[in-house]
C-alpha positions as CSV (number, residue, x, y, z in Angstrom):
1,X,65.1,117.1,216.7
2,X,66.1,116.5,220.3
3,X,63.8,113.2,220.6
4,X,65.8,111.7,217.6
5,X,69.3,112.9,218.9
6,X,68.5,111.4,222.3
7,X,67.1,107.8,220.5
8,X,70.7,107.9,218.8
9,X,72.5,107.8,221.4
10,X,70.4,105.6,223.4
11,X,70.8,103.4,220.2
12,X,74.5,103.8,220.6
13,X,74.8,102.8,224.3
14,X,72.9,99.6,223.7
15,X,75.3,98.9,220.5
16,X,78.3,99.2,222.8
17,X,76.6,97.6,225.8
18,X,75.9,94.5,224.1
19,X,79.3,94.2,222.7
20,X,81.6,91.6,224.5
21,X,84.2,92.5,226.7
22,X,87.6,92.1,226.4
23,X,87.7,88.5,227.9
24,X,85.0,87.2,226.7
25,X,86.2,89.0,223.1
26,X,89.7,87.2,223.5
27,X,88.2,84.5,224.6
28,X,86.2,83.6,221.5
29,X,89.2,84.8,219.3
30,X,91.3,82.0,220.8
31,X,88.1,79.9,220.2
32,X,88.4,80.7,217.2
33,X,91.7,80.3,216.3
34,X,92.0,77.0,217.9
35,X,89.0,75.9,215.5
36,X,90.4,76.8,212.1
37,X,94.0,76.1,213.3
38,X,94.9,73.4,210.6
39,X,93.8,76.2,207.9
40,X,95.8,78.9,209.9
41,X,99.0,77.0,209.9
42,X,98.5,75.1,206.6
43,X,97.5,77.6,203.8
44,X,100.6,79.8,204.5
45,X,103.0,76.9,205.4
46,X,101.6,75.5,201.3
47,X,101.6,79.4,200.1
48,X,105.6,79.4,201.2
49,X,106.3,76.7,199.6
50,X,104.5,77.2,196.5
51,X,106.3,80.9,196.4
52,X,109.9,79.2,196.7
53,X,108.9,76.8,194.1
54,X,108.1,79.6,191.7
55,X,111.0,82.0,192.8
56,X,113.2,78.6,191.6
57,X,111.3,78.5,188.3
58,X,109.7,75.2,188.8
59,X,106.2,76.9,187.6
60,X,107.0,78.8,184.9
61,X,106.6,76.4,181.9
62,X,103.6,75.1,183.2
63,X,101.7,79.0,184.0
64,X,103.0,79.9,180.4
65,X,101.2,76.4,179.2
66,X,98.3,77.7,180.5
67,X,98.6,81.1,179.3
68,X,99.3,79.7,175.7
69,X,96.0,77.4,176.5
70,X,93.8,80.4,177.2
71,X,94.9,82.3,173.9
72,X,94.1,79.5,171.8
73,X,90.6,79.0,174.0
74,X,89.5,82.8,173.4
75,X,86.8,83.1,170.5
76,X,87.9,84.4,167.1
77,X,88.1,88.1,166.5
78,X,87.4,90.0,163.7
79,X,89.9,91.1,160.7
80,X,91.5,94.1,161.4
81,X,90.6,96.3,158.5
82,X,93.0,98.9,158.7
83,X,96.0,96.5,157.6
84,X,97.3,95.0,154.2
85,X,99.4,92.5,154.2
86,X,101.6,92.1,150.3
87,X,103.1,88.4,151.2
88,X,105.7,87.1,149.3
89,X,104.8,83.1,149.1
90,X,106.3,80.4,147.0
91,X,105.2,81.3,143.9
92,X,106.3,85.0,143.8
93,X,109.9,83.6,144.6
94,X,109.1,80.6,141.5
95,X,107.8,84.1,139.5
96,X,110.5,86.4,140.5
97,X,113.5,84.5,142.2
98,X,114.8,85.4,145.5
99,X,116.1,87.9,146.5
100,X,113.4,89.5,145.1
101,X,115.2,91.9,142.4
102,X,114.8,95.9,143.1
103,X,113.1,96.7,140.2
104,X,110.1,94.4,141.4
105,X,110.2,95.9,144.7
106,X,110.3,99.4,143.4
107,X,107.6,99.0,141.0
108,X,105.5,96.9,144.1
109,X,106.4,100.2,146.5
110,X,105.5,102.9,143.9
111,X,102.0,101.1,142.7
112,X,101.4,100.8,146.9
113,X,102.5,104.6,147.2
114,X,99.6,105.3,144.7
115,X,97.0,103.9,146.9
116,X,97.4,106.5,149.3
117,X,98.2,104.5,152.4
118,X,99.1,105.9,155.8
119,X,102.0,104.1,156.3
120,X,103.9,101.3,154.0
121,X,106.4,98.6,156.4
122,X,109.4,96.9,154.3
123,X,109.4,93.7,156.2
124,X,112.5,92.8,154.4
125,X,116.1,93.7,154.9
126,X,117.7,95.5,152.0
127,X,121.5,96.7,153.3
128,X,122.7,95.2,149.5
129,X,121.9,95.9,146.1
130,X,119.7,93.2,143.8
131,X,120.2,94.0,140.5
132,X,118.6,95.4,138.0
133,X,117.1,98.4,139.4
134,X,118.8,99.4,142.4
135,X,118.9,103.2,141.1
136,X,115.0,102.7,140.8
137,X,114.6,101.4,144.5
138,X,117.1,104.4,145.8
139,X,114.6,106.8,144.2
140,X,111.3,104.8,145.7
141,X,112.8,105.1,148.8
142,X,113.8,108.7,148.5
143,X,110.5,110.2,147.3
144,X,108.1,108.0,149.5
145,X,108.1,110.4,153.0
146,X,106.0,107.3,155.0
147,X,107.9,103.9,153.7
148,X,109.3,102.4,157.1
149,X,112.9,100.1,156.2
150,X,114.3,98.0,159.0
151,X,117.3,96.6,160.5
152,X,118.2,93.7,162.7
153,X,120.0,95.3,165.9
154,X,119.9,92.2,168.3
155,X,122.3,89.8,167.3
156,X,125.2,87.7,169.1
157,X,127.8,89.2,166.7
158,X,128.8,91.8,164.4
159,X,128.0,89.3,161.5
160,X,124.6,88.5,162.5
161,X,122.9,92.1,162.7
162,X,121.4,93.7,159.8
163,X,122.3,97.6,158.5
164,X,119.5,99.2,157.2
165,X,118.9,100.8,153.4
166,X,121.8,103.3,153.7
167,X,119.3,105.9,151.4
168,X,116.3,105.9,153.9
169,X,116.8,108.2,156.7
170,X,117.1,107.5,160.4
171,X,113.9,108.2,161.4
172,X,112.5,105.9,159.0
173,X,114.6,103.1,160.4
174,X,113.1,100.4,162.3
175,X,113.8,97.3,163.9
176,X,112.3,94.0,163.5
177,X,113.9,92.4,166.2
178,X,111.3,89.7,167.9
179,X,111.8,88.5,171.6
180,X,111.7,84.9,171.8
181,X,111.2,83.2,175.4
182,X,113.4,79.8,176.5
183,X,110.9,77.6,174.4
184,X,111.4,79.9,171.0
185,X,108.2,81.4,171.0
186,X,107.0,84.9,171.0
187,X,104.9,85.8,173.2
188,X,106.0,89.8,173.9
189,X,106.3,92.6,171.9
190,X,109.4,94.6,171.7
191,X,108.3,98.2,171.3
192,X,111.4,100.2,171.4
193,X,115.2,99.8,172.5
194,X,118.0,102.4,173.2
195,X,121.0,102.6,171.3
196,X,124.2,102.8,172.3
197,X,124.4,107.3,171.3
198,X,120.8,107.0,173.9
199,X,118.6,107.9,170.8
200,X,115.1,105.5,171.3
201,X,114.6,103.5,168.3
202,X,110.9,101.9,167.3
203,X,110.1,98.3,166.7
204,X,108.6,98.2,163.1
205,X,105.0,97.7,164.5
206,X,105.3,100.6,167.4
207,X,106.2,103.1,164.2
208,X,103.7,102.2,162.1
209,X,101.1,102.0,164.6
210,X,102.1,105.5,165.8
211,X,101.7,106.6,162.5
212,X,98.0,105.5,161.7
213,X,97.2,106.8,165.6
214,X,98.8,110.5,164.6
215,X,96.2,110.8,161.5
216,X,93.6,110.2,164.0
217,X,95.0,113.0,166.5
218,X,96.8,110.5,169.0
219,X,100.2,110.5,170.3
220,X,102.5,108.8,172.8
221,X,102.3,110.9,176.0
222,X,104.5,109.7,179.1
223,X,102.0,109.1,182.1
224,X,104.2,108.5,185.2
225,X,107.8,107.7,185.3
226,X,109.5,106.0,188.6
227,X,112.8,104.6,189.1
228,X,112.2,101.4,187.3
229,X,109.8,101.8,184.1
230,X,108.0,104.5,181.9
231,X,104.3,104.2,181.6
232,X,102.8,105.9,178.4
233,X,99.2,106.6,177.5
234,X,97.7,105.8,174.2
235,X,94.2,107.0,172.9
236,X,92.3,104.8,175.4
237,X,95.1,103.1,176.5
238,X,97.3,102.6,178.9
239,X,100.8,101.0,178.1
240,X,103.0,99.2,180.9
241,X,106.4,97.6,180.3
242,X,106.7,94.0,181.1
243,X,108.3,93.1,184.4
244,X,110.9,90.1,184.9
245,X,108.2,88.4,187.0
246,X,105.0,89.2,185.4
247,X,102.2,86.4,184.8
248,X,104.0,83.2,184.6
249,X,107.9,84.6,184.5
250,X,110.8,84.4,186.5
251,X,113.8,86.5,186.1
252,X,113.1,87.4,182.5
253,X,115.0,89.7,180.6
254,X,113.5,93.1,180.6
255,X,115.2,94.7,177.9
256,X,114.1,97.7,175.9
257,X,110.4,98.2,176.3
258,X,108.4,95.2,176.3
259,X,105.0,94.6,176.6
260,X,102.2,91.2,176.2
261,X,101.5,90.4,172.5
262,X,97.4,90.4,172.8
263,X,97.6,88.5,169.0
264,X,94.8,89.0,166.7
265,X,95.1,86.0,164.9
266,X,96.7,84.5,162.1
267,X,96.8,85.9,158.6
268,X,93.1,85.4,157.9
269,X,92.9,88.6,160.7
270,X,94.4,91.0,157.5
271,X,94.1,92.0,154.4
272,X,96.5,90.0,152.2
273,X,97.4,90.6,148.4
274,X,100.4,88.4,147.0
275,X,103.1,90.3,145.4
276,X,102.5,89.0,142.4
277,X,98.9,90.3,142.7
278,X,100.4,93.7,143.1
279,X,102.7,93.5,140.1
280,X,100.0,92.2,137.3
281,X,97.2,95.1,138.9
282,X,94.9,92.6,139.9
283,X,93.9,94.3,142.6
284,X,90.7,96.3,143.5
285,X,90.7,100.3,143.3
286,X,91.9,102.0,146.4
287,X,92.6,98.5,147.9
288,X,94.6,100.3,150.4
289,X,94.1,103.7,150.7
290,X,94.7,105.5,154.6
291,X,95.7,101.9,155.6
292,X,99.0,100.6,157.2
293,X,100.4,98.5,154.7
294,X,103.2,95.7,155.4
295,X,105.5,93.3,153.2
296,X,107.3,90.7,153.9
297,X,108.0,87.3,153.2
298,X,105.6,84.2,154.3
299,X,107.3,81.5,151.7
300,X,108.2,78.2,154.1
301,X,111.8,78.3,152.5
302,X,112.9,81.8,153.8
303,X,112.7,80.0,157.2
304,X,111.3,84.1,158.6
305,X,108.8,82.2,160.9
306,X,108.7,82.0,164.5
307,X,106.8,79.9,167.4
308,X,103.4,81.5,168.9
309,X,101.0,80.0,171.4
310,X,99.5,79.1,168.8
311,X,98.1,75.8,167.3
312,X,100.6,74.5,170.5
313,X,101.3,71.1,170.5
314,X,100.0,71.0,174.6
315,X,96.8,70.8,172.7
316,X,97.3,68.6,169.5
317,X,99.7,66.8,169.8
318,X,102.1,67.7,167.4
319,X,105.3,70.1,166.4
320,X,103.0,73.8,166.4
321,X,102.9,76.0,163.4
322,X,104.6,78.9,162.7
323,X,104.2,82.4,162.2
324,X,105.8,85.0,159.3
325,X,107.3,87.6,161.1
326,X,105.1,90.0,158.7
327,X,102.4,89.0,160.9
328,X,103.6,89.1,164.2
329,X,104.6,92.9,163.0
330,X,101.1,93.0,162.0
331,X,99.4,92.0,164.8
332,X,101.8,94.6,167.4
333,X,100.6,97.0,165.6
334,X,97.4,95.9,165.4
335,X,96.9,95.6,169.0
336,X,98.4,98.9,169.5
337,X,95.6,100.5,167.1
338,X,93.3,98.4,168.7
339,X,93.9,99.4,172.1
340,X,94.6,103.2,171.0
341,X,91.4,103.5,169.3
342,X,88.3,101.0,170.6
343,X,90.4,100.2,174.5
344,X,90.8,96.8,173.0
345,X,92.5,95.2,176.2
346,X,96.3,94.6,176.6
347,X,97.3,91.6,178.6
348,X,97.7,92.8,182.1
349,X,99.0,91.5,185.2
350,X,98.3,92.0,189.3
351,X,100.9,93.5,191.1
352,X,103.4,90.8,192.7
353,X,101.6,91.3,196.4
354,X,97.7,90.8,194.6
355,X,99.2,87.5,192.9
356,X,100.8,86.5,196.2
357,X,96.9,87.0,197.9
358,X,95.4,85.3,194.9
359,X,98.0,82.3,195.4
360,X,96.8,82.5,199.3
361,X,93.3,82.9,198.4
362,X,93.6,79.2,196.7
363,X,95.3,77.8,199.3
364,X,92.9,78.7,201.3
365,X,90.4,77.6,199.8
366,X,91.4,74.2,199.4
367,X,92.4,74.0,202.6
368,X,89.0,75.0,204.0
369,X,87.2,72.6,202.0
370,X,89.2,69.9,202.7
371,X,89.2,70.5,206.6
372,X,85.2,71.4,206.3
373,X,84.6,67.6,204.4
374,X,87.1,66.1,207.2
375,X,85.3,67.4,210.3
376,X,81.8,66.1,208.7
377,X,83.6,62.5,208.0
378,X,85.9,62.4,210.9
379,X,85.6,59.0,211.6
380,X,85.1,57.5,207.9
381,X,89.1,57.5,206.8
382,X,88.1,55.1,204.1
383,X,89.2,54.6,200.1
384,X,86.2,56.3,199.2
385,X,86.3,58.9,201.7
386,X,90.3,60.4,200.3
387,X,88.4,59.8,196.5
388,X,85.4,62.3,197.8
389,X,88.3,64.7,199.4
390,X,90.0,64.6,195.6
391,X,87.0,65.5,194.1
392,X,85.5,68.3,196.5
393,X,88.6,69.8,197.5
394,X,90.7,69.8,195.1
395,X,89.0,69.1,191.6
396,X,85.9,71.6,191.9
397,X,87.4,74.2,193.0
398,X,90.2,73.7,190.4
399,X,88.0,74.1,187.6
400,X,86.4,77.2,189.5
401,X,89.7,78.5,189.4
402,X,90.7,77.6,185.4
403,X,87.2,78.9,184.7
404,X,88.0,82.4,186.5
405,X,90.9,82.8,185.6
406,X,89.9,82.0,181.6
407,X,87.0,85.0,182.4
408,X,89.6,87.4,183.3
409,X,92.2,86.4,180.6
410,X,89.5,87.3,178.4
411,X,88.9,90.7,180.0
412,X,92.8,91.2,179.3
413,X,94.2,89.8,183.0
414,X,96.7,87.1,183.1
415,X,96.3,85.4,186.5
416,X,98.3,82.8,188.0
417,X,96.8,79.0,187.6
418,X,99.2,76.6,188.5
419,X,101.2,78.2,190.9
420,X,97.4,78.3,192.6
421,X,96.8,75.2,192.2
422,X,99.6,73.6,193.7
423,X,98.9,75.8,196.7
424,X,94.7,74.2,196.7
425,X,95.9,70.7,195.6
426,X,98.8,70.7,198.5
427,X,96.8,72.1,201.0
428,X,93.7,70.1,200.7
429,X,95.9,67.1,200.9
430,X,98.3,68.2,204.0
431,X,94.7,68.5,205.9
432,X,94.3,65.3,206.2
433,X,97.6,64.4,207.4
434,X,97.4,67.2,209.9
435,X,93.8,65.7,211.1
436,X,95.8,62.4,211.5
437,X,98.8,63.9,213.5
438,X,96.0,66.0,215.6
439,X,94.4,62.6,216.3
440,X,97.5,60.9,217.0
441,X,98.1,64.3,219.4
442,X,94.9,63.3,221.0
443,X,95.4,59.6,221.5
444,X,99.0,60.4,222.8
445,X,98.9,63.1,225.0
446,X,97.8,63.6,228.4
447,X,95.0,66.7,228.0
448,X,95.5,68.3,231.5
449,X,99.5,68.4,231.4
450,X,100.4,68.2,227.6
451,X,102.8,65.4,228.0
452,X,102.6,61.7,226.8
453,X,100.0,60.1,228.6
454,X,99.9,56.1,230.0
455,X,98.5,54.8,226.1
456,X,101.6,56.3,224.9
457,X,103.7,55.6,227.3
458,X,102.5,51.3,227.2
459,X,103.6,51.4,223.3
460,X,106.7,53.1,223.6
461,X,108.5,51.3,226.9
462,X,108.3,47.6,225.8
463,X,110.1,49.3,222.0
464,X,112.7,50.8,223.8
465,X,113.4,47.8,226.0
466,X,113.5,45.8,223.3
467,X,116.4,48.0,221.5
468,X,118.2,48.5,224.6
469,X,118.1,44.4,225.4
470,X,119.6,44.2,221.5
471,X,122.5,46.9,222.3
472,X,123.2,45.9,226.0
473,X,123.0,50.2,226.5
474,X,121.7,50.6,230.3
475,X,118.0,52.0,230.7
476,X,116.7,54.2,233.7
477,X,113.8,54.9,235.0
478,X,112.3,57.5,237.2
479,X,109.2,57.4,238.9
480,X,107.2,60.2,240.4
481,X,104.8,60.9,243.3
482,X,103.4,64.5,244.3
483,X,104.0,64.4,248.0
484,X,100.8,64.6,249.8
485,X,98.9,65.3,246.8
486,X,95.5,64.3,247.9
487,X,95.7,66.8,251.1
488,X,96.1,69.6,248.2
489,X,93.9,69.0,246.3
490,X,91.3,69.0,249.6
491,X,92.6,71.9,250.7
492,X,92.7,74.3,247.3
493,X,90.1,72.3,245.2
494,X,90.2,70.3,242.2
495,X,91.0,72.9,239.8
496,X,93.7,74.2,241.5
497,X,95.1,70.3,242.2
498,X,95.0,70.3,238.2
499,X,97.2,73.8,237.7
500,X,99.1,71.9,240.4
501,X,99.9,69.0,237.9
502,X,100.4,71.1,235.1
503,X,103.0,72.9,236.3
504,X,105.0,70.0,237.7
505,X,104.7,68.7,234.5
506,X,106.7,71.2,232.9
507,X,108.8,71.4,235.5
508,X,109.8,67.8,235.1
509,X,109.6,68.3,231.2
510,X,112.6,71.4,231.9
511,X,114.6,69.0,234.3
512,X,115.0,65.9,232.0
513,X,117.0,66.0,228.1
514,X,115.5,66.3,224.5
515,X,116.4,62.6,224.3
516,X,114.0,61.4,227.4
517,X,110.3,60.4,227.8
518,X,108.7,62.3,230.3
519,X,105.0,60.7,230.6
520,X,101.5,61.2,233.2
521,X,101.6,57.1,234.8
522,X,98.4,57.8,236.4
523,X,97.0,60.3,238.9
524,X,99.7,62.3,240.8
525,X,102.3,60.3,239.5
526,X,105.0,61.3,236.4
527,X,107.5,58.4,234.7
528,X,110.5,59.1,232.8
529,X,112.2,56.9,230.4
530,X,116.0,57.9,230.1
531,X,117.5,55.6,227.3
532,X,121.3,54.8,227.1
533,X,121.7,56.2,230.8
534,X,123.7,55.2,233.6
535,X,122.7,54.9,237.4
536,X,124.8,58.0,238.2
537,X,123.1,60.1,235.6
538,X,120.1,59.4,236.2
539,X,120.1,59.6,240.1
540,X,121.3,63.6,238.7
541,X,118.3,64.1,237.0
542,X,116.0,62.7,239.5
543,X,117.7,65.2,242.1
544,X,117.4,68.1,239.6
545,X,114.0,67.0,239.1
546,X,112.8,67.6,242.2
547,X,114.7,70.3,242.6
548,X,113.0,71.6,240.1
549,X,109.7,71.2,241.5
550,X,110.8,72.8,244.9
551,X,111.8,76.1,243.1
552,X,107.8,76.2,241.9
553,X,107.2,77.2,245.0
554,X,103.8,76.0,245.1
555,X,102.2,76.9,248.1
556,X,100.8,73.6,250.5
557,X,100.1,74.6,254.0
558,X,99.0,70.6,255.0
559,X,101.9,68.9,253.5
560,X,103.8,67.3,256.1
561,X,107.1,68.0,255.4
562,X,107.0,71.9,253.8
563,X,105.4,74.7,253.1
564,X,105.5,73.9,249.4
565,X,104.4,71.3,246.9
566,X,107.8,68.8,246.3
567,X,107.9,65.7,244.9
568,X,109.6,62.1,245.6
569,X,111.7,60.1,243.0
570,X,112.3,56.6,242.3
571,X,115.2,55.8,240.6
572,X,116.2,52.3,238.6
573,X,119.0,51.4,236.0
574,X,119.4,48.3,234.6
575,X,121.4,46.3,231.4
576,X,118.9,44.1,231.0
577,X,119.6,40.4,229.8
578,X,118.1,38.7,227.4
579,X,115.9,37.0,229.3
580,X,114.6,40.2,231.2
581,X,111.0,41.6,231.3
582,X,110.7,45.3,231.0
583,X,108.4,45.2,234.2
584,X,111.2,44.5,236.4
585,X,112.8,47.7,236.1
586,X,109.5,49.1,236.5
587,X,108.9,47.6,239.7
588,X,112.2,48.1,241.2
589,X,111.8,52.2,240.0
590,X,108.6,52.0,242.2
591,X,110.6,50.2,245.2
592,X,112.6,53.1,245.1
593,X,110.0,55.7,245.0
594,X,108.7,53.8,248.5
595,X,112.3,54.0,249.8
596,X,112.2,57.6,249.2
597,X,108.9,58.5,250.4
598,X,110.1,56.4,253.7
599,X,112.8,58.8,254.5
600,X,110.8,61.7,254.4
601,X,110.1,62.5,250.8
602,X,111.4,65.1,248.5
603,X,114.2,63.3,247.4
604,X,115.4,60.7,244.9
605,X,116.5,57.7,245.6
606,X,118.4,54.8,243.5
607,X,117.4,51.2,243.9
């Protein structure tokens, strides 16, 4: 026991021994920063602007594109046996005119009512009489305890919503009410709304599914309620309201309690009898007993048919198909019975951070494969080489992407896809252009003092020249000399002689305006390029510059003239004619600089 206690801890002394130390530890950080820089300030720069983009709702078409995509991609599911759908096509309305009269629908009701089913949904609004036989329907209605009637509650005016049967009580009042998003089609499910006394009233596919589920011992129980949404549990489920930005949305509205239609399908999914089926008992025995049992109308010329993802025409071509609203009913309450009883999955989303993280994850990504290809072709910018950066970039991982995000649609996730891969595609592509600005950094900087060096400094003088010469503005010119530099850098060393440079650099870089060129001419000495300046301003600046310097307080013990390191200034102006060359001012700047260093140094002086 002792033996192994004393090998741990001899084990932990050599695991902290060999760690680095704090330097070296901060060194290699830095290292390592400095390495994967372009990724560091790339993939968030991208991410940011991706997330304004989809905060203005530039994305939101395209995500719910996708989205409508994936649902059509998914492989067919079974019928749902548990539902019966009694359509009422074109030839029922040829058979028995339209409005269908009440005697039909009472004798359709009371023949359904004799199969025993748990629950029977009127998918059709009867606030008026059709005669003959509205006594008969009154009486149907009465003495059937689980017929659900519905209303229209969601309307623009008073003229537009629909009163239910005045004989079927409240609590066997729905509504039927569909949420539509900006491109018509429905893609949520409306579960419930509050009226304007605070009672909650059920869609007509929440009631009926919460009656089947209460046969089967099941009922709504609230889970955990915040400040801003319920959250119920359902059998095996677990039901969330819809949030103005889930998935794809921005700002949508919120109202009542909505949740992601997880369709089943079309009407091959159900059970379906015609009416007229019904009527003439050409049905089979106990056709629909202890199951949910819906009419409605699915005739083209009622017009009750709404968009769905679909049969979209992203993917064919042409104007998509509609769906009867019996069978949009039919499917929310399938997918509630579903997910109540067998934890068929509802359409879930990531909280807004986790989608923010995915979104960076991408970026990323694309950023890191596109800086990882540059690095390995740094010196190949060809045709070819931006076609292989396309493809490895930005194209695999963009169908890694579709294809994981398609995996966990199927598991019942909505993820974000395009919002993703604009954040890859933009970030693989601002690599290269941050390569070629790091390269330009390199080819026009000075490495020791960070400011422009001579290469620089030969492409930019004869340009500026050349506009000055056009706009007859005067050009200066300062030129700088460390005093006595080669006696510093024998006394304190080479390393110290290039801290030396470095900071004279910035203080130079401090003494002249945004507008000048401040640039390494060679060794010891600096240049600046003051455009549109006059002699008397720029004798100013070469005073403050080496002013400047002097406060540095840099110490040189075998300088001639001070304790300290200063510097000497040569200063030229000129309006140059048109027959000038832009050495002259050069050379007369350098005069200058003699002049001063023959009266002693640290000073400026004006030729």
């Amino acid at each position: 026991m002792v033996l192994h206690r004393q090998t741990k801890i001899n084990r932990n002394q050599t695991f902290w021994h060999n760690l680095p130390r704090d330097g070296k530890m901060w060194s290699r950080l830095r290292q390592n920063i400095a390495h994967w820089q372009g990724i560091i300030i790339t993939a968030p720069s991208i991410v940011a602007v991706a997330f304004l983009g989809n905060t203005a709702g530039l994305f939101q078409m395209p995500e719910i594109a996708i989205y409508d995509h994936f649902m059509n991609w998914r492989p067919q599911e079974t019928a749902d046996p548990r539902i019966t759908v009694v359509t009422i096509d074109e030839s029922d309305l040829d058979q028995y005119n339209f409005p269908i009269p009440d005697h039909k629908l009472a004798q359709a009701i009371k023949i359904i009512k004799q199969q025993k089913p748990r629950a029977i949904g009127l998918d059709i609004y009867r606030d008026l009489p059709v005669n003959p036989g509205y006594e008969q329907l009154i009486a149907e209605f009465a003495t059937t305890d689980n017929l659900i009637g519905i209303e229209k509650v969601i309307g623009k005016t008073d003229s537009e919503l629909v009163d239910p049967p005045h004989t079927i009580p409240t609590d066997r009042v729905a509504f039927a009410d569909l949420v539509a998003d900006v491109d018509g089609k429905i893609r949520r499910a409306l579960l419930s709304i509050e009226r304007e006394n605070g009672e909650i009233q059920l869609g007509l596919g929440a009631q009926l599914a919460l009656i089947y589920l209460a046969e089967e011992g099941i009922f709504l129980d609230l889970e955990n309620q915040d400040k801003t949404s319920f959250r119920f549990k359902l059998g095996k489920a677990t039901i969330k309201p819809f949030s103005s930005n889930d998935g794809g949305y921005v700002k949508a509205d919120t109202g009542g309690y909505q949740i992601f239609l997880n369709y089943r399908g079309w009407e091959d999914k159900f059970n379906t009898v015609p009416l007229r089926d019904i009527l003439e008992g050409k049905v089979a025995h106990h056709w629909g007993r202890d199951q949910i049992i819906l009419i409605g109308a699915t005739a083209e010329s009622l017009n009750d048919k709404f968009y769905t993802p679909y049969h979209s025409s992203y993917l064919v071509g042409d104007m998509p198909e509609r769906m009867a609203g019996v069978l949009i009913h039919a499917n929310i309450t399938s997918q509630l019975i579903s997910a109540a009883l067998e934890g068929r999955p509802l359409i879930q989303v990531l909280p807004e951070f986790l989608e923010w993280g995915w979104v960076l994850m991408w970026g990323i990504i694309g950023a890191s494969m596109s800086w990882l290809f540059f690095k390995q072709n740094l010196f190949e910018l060809k045709i070819g080489f931006l076609g292989n950066v396309l493809v490895v970039s930005i194209i695999i991982p963009s169908g890694i992407l579709v294809g994981v995000s398609y995996w966990a649609f199927l598991q019942g996730w909505w993820l974000p896809v395009f919002t993703p891969f604009i954040a890859l595609t933009l970030s693989a592509l601002a690599i290269p252009n941050y390569k070629n600005y790091e390269l330009y950094q390199i080819a026009c900087k000075d490495s020791l003092t960070q400011i422009s060096n001579r290469r620089y400094f030969d492409q930019y003088y004869p340009q500026i020249w050349h506009r000055i010469k056009e706009t007859q503005h005067p050009l200066s010119v300062i030129l700088c000399d460390v005093d006595f530099f080669k006696l510093y850098n024998d006394t304190y060393g080479h390393q110290a002689g290039d801290r030396c440079l470095q900071q004279v650099a910035q203080a130079i870089t401090k003494a002249v305006r945004s507008t000048d060129l401040v640039a390494r001419y060679g060794g010891e000495e600096f240049i600046i390029v003051l455009p549109s300046t006059d002699r008397e301003t720029a004798y100013q600046i070469g005073q403050r510059i080496c002013f400047q310097v002097q406060n540095l307080n840099i110490p040189h013990q075998q300088s001639q003239i001070s304790s300290i390191v200063t510097l000497s200034c040569g200063v030229a102006t000129s309006c140059p004619p048109h027959y000038a060359t832009s050495g002259v001012l050069i050379a007369a700047a350098d005069s200058a600089l003699y002049e001063a260093k023959a009266k002693g140094r640290n000073c400026a002086v004006v030729c």
